[in-house]
C-alpha positions as CSV (number, residue, x, y, z in Angstrom):
1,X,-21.4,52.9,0.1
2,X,-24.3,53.0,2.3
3,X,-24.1,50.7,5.0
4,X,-27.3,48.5,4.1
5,X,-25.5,47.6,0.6
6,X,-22.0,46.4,2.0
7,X,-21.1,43.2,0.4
8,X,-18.3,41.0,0.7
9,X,-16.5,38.7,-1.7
10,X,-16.1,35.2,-1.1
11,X,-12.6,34.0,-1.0
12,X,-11.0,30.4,-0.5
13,X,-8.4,29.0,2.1
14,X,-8.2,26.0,1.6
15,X,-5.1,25.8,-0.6
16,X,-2.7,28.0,1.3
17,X,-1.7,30.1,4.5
18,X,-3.3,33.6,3.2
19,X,-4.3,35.4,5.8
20,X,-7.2,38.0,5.5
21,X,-8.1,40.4,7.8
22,X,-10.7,44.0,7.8
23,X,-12.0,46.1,9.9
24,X,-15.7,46.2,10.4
25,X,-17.7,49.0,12.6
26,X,-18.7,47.4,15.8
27,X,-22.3,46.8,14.3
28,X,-23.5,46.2,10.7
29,X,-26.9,45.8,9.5
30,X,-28.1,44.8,6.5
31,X,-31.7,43.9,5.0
32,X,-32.4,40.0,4.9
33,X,-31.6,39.5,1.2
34,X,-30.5,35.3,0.1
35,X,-27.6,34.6,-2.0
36,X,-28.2,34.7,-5.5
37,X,-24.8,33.5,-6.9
38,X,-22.2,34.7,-8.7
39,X,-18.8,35.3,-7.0
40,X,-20.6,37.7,-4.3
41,X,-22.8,36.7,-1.0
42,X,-24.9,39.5,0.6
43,X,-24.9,38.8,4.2
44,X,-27.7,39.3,6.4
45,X,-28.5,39.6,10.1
46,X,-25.4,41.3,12.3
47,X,-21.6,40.5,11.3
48,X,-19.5,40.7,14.0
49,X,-15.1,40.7,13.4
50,X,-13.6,39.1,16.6
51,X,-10.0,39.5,16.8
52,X,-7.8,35.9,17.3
53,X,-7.5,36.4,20.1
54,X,-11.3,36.9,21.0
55,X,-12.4,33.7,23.0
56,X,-15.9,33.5,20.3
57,X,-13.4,33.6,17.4
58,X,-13.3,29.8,17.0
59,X,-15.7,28.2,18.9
60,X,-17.2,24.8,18.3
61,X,-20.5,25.3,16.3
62,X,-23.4,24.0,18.0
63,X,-25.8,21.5,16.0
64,X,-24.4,23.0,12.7
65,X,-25.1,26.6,13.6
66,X,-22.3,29.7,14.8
67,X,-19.6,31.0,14.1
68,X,-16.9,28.7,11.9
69,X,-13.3,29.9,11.4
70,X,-10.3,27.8,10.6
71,X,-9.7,25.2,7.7
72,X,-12.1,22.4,7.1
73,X,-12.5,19.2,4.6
74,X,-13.5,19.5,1.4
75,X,-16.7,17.1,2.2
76,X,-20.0,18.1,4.2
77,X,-21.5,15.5,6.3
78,X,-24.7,13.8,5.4
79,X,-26.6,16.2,6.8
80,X,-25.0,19.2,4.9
81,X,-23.0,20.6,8.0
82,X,-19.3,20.8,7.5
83,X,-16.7,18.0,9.0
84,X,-14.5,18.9,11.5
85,X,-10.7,17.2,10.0
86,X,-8.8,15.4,12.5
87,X,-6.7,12.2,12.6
88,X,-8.4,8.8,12.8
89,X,-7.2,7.2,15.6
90,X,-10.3,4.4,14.6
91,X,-8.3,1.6,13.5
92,X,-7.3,-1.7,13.9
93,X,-3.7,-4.1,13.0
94,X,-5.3,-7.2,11.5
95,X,-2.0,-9.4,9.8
96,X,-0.1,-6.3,9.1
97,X,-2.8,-4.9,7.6
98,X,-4.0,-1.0,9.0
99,X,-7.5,-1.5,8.9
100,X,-9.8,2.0,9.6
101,X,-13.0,2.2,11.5
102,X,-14.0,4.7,9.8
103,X,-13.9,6.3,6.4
104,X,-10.3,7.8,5.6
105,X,-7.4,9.8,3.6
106,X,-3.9,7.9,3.9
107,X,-0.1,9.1,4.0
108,X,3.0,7.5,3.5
109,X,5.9,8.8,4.9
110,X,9.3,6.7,4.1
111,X,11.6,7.6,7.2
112,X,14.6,6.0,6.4
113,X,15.6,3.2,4.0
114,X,19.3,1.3,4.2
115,X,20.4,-2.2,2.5
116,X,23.4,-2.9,1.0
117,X,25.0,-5.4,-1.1
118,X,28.3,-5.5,-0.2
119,X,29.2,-2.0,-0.5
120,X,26.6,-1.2,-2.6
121,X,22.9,0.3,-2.1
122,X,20.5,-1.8,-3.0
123,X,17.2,-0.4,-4.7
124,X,13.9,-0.7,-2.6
125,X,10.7,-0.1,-3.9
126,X,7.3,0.5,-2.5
127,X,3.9,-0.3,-3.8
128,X,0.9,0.5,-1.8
129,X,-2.6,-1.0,-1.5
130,X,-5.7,-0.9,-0.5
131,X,-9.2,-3.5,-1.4
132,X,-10.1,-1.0,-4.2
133,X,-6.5,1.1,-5.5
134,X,-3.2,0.0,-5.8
135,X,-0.5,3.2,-5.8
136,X,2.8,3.8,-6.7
137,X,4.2,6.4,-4.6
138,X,7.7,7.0,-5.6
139,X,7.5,5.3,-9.4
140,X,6.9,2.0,-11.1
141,X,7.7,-0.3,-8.3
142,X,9.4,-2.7,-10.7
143,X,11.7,-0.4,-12.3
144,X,14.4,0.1,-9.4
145,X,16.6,2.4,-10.8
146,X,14.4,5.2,-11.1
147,X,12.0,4.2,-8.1
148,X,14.2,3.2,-5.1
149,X,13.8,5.1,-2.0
150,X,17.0,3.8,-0.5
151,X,19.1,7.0,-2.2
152,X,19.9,8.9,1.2
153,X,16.6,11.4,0.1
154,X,14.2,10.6,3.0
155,X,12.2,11.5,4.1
156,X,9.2,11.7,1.8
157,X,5.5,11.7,1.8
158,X,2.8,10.2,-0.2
159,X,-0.7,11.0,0.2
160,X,-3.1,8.4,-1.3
161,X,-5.5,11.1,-2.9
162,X,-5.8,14.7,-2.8
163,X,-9.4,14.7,-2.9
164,X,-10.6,11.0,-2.2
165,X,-11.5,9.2,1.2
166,X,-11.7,5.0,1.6
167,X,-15.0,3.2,3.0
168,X,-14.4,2.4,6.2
169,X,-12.5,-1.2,6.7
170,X,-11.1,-1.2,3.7
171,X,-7.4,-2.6,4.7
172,X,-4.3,0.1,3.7
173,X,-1.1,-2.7,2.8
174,X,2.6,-1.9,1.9
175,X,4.8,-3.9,0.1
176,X,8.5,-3.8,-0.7
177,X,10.7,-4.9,-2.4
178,X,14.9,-5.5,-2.8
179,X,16.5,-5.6,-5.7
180,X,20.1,-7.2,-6.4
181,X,22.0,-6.5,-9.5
182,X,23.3,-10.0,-11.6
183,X,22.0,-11.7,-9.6
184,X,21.8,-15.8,-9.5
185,X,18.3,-18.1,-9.7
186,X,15.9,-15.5,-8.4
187,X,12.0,-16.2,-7.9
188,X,8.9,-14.8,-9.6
189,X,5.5,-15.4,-8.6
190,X,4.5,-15.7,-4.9
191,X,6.9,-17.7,-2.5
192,X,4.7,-17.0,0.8
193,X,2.4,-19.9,2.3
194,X,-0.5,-18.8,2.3
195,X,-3.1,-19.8,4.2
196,X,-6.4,-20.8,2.1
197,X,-6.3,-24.7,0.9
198,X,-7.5,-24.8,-3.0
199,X,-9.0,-28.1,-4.1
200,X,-10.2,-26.8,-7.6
201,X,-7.4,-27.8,-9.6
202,X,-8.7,-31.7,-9.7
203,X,-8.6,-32.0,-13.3
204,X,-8.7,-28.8,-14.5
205,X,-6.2,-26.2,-14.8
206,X,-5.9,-23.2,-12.1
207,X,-3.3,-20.2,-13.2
208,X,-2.1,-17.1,-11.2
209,X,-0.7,-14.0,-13.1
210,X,3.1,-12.8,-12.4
211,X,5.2,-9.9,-13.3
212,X,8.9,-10.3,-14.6
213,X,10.0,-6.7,-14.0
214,X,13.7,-8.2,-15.9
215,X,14.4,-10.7,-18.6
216,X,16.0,-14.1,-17.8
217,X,15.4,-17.3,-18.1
218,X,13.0,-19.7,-16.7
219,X,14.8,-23.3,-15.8
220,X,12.0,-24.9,-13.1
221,X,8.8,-23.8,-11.6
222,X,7.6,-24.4,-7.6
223,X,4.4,-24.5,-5.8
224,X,3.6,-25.4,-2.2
225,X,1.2,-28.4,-2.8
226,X,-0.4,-32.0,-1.2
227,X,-1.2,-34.6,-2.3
228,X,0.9,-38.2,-3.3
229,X,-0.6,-38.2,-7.1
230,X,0.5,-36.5,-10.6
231,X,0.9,-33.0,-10.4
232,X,1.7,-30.4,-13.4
233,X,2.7,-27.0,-14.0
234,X,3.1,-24.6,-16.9
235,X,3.5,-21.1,-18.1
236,X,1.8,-19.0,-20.2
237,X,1.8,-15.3,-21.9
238,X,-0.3,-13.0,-21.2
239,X,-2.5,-11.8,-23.6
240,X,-4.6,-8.9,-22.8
241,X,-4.9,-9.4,-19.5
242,X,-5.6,-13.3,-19.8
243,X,-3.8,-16.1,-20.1
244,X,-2.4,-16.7,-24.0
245,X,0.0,-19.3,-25.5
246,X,1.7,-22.0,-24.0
247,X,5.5,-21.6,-23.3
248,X,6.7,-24.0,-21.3
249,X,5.4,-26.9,-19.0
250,X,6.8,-29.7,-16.7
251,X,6.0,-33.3,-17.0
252,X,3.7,-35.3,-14.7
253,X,5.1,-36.1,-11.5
254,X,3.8,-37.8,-7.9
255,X,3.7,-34.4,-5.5
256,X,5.0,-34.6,-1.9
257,X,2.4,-36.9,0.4
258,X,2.8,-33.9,3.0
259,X,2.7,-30.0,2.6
260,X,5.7,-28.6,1.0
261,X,7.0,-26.5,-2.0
262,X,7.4,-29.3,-4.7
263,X,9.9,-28.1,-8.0
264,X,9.8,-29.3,-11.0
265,X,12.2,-29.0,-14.0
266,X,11.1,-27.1,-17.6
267,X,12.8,-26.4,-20.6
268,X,15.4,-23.4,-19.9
269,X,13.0,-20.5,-22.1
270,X,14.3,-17.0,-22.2
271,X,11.5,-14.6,-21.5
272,X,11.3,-10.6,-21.7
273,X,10.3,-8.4,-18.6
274,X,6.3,-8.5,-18.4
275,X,3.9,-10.4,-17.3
276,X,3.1,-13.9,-17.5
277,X,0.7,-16.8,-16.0
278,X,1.6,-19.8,-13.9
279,X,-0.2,-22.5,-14.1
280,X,-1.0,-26.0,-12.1
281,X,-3.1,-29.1,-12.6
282,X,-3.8,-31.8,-10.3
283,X,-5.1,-35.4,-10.8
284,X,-7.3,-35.9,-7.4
285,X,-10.1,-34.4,-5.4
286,X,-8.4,-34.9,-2.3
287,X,-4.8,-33.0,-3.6
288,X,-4.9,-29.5,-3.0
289,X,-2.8,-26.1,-3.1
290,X,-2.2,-22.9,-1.2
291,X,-4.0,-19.4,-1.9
292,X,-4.6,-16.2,-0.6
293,X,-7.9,-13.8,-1.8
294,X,-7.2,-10.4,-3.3
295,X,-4.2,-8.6,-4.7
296,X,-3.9,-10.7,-7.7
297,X,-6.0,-12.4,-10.8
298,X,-6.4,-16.1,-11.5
299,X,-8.3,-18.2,-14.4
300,X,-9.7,-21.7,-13.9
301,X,-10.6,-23.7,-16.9
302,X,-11.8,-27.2,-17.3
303,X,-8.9,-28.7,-19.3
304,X,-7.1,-32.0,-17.7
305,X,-3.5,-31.3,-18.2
306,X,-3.2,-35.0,-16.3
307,X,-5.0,-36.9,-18.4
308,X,-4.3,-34.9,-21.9
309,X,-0.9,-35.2,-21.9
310,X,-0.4,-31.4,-20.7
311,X,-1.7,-27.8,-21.0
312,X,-3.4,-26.7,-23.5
313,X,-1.1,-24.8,-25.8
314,X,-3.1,-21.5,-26.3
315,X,-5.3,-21.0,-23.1
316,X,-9.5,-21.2,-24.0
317,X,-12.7,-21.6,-21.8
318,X,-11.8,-19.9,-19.2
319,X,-14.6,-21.1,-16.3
320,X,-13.9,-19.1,-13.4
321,X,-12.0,-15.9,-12.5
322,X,-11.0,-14.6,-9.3
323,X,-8.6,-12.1,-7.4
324,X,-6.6,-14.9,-5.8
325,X,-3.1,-15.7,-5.5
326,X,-1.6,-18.7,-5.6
327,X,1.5,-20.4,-3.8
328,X,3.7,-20.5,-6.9
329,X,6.6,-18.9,-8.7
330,X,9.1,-19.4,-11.6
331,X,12.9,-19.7,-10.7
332,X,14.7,-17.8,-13.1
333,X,18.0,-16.7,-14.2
334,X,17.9,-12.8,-14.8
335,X,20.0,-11.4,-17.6
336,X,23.8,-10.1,-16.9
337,X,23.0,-6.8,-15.8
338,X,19.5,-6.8,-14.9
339,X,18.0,-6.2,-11.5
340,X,15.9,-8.7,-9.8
341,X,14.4,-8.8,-6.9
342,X,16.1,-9.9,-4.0
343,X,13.1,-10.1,-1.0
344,X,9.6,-9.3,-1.3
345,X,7.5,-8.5,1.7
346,X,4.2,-7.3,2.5
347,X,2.4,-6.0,5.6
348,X,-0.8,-7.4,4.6
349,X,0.5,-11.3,4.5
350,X,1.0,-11.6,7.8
351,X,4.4,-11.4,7.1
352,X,7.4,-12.3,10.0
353,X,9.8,-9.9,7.8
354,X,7.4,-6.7,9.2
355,X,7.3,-5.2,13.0
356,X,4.4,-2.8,13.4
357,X,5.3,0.1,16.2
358,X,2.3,2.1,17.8
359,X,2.3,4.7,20.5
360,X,4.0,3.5,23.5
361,X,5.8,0.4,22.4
362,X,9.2,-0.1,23.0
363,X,12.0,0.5,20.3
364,X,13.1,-3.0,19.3
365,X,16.5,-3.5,20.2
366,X,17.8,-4.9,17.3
367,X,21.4,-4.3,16.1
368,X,22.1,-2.8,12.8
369,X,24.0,-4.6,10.4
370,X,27.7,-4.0,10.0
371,X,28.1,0.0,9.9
372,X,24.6,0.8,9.1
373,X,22.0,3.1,10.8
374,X,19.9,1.5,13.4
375,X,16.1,1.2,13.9
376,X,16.5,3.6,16.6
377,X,17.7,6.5,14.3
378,X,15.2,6.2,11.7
379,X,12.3,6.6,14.5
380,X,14.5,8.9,16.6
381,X,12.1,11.9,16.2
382,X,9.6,9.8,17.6
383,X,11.1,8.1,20.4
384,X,10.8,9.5,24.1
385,X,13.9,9.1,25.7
386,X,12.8,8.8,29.1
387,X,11.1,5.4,28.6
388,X,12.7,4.5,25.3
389,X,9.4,4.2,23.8
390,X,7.5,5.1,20.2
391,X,5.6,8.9,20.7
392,X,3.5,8.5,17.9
393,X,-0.3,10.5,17.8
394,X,-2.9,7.9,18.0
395,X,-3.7,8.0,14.0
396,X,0.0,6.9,12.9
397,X,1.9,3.4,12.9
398,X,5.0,2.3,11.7
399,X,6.2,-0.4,9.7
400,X,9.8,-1.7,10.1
401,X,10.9,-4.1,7.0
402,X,13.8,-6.6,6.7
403,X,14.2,-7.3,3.1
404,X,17.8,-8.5,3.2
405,X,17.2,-12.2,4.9
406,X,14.7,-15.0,5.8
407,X,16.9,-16.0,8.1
408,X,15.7,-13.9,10.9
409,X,18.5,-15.2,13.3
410,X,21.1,-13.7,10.8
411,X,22.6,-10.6,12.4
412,X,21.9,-9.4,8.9
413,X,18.6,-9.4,10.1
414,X,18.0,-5.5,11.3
415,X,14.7,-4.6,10.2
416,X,16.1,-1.2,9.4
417,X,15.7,-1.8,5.4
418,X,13.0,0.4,5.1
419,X,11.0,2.6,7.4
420,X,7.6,3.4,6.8
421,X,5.2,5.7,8.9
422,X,1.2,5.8,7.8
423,X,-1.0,8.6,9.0
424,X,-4.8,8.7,8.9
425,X,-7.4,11.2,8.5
426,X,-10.7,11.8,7.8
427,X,-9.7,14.5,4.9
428,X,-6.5,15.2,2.5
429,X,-6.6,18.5,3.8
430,X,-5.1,17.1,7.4
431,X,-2.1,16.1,5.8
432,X,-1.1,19.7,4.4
433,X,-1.4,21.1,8.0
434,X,1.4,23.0,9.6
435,X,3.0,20.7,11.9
436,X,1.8,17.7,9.7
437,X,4.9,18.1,7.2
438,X,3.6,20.9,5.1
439,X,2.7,24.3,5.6
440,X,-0.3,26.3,5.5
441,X,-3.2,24.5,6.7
442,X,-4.3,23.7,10.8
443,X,-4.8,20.0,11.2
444,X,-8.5,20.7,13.2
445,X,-11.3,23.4,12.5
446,X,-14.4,24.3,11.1
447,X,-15.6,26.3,8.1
């Protein structure tokens, strides 16, 4: 083939370690002809094949021009010049939450994971979050059979997208959960305080959706509340997404004249696993409730469960929606043999049952729990023993959970229950880098 006709096939390496090499006379020249597609590219001007070694074989492209070599992002930049991938050490810890500077891909890594009930494991589960997605890593997060991660199998990864990257400070949560086999009264709903005061359920009806992930019974409801005057709360089904029929309720009664969680009595009613609305009136402008924004749904309508003798029985005229949730949950007693949850905790509440560990804090010294594996194994790959403290690169954190107490003075207390690592970067591609838990790609370069 005459020299001015060479052409070379485009190939990809993006997906794998393939290496390609050829041999190439010192000098090639060929006509200036443009691409016209197809699977070929006729290049123009002088090719040149540096060896790896060559000190021009990967150089840093100036202002989008040169030679590029190496894996890159899927993305181009605004301007049509390829990214460079690297971590993103951009980012804040705003009440547990991992908050990026910039726009970002997201990993999971589950370290470790250990809780028992007496001698037995006891499921965790993991659901992940951030303003705009909610994942499942390892499974449904409320079937804990087949989604635990504390099975002795860590650890294992989860990237949030192959292909996708998150707006800049958009907040990455992760919540957990415990699960206990027959167990007693458990909770369902939200028992956190949270921090926003509502006011709008002054004669009108305010309800927050919940998830049964295991049939019981329902035999009271509690919400934290203020107030001195007639308060009421009720449950509904869901239907379609929305509040439906009417299945149980309290009766009127004078809530606490200071803030506290207030419980009220209702007709024991056996409900299936799925999910369900909790709902609460109040009688005055000046008695109020607690709420956070986001992760949930709520539905105001202008019914006076006070002064009409209770809730509506099938839900209508619905006034407002929002994302809230509310300070409120159904005590119930789960079926023999059914799993409930034991402790719920998330990173993004603010929550006192999370530590979060960043390069070059110290390893807590907390004590395991009877026989159990301490903090300091789970992290020991990341720990410099020198100065006992976390070596982590500057776009990773890690999240240390206690889900077996609220009593953090318990010596049950150990924080060890699950072990989560997140890792940032500005492309998916970064996390199937050699030496970033997979093979094949290189963490940095340029195409």
């Amino acid at each position: 083939m005459p020299k001015n006709a060479i052409r070379f096939l485009t190939y990809g390496i993006l997906g794998g370690a393939a290496v390609v090499s050829f041999s190439l006379p010192d000098t090639v020249t060929v006509p200036t002809i443009h691409a016209a597609g197809g699977t070929g590219v006729r290049l123009t001007g002088i090719v040149r094949d540096f060896p790896v070694t060559h000190p021009d074989f990967n150089v840093v492209p100036a202002d989008g021009a040169g030679h590029y070599a190496g894996n890159v992002a899927t993305l181009l930049g605004d301007d049509g010049r390829p990214l460079q991938v690297h971590g993103v050490s951009n980012f804040t810890i705003e009440f547990g939450k991992i908050v990026p500077g910039i726009p970002y891909a997201a990993r999971a890594t589950v370290l470790g994971a250990e809780i028992t009930s007496g001698m037995d494991p006891m499921p965790v589960t993991i659901q992940a979050a951030t303003d705009t997605e909610t994942f499942d890593p390892f499974g449904d997060p409320n079937d804990p059979v087949a989604a635990t991660v504390n099975d002795g199998a860590n650890p294992r990864d989860y990237v949030f997208s192959l292909t996708d990257v998150y707006s800049a400070e958009t907040p990455i949560a992760i919540t957990a959960t415990s699960w206990v086999e027959g167990a007693g009264s458990t909770r369902c709903g939200f028992d956190t305080v949270f921090t926003n005061e509502g006011s709008d359920a002054d004669s009108r009806q305010v309800a927050t959706r919940i998830t049964l992930s295991y049939p019981g019974t329902v035999t009271s409801i509690s919400a934290y509340v203020y107030g001195a005057e007639d308060v009421m709360y009720g449950l509904y089904d869901d239907s379609g997404g929305e509040p439906g029929t009417l299945l149980t309720e309290t009766v009127n009664g004078e809530s606490p004249s200071s803030w506290g969680w207030w419980t009220r009595p209702v007709t024991p009613t056996w409900l299936p696993a799925g999910d369900y609305w909790l709902a609460i009136g109040q009688d005055e402008s000046f008695q109020r409730f607690r709420f956070v924004a986001g992760g949930g749904e709520t539905r105001t309508n202008n019914h006076d469960a006070e002064d009409n003798n209770g809730f509506q029985s099938t839900w209508s005229g619905t006034a407002t929606s929002s994302n809230r949730r509310l300070s409120i949950y159904a005590n119930i007693t789960p079926d023999a043999g059914a799993y409930a949850p034991h402790m719920t905790v998330s990173s993004g509440d603010d929550s006192p049952y999370v530590i979060v560990l960043k390069d070059g804090d110290p390893v807590p010294a907390v004590p395991s729990f009877g026989d159990q594996s301490t903090i300091a194994d789970f992290v020991a790959p990341y720990v410099d023993l020198d100065t006992d403290q976390i070596t982590l690169a500057d776009n990773q954190a890690i999240y240390l959970f206690e889900l077996g107490t609220t009593d953090l003075s318990s010596p049950s207390a150990d924080f060890q229950d699950l072990v989560v690592m997140l890792t940032l970067a500005t492309d998916p591609v970064y996390f199937f880098a050699s030496g970033s838990g997979a093979d094949g790609l290189e963490p940095v370069g340029f195409k």
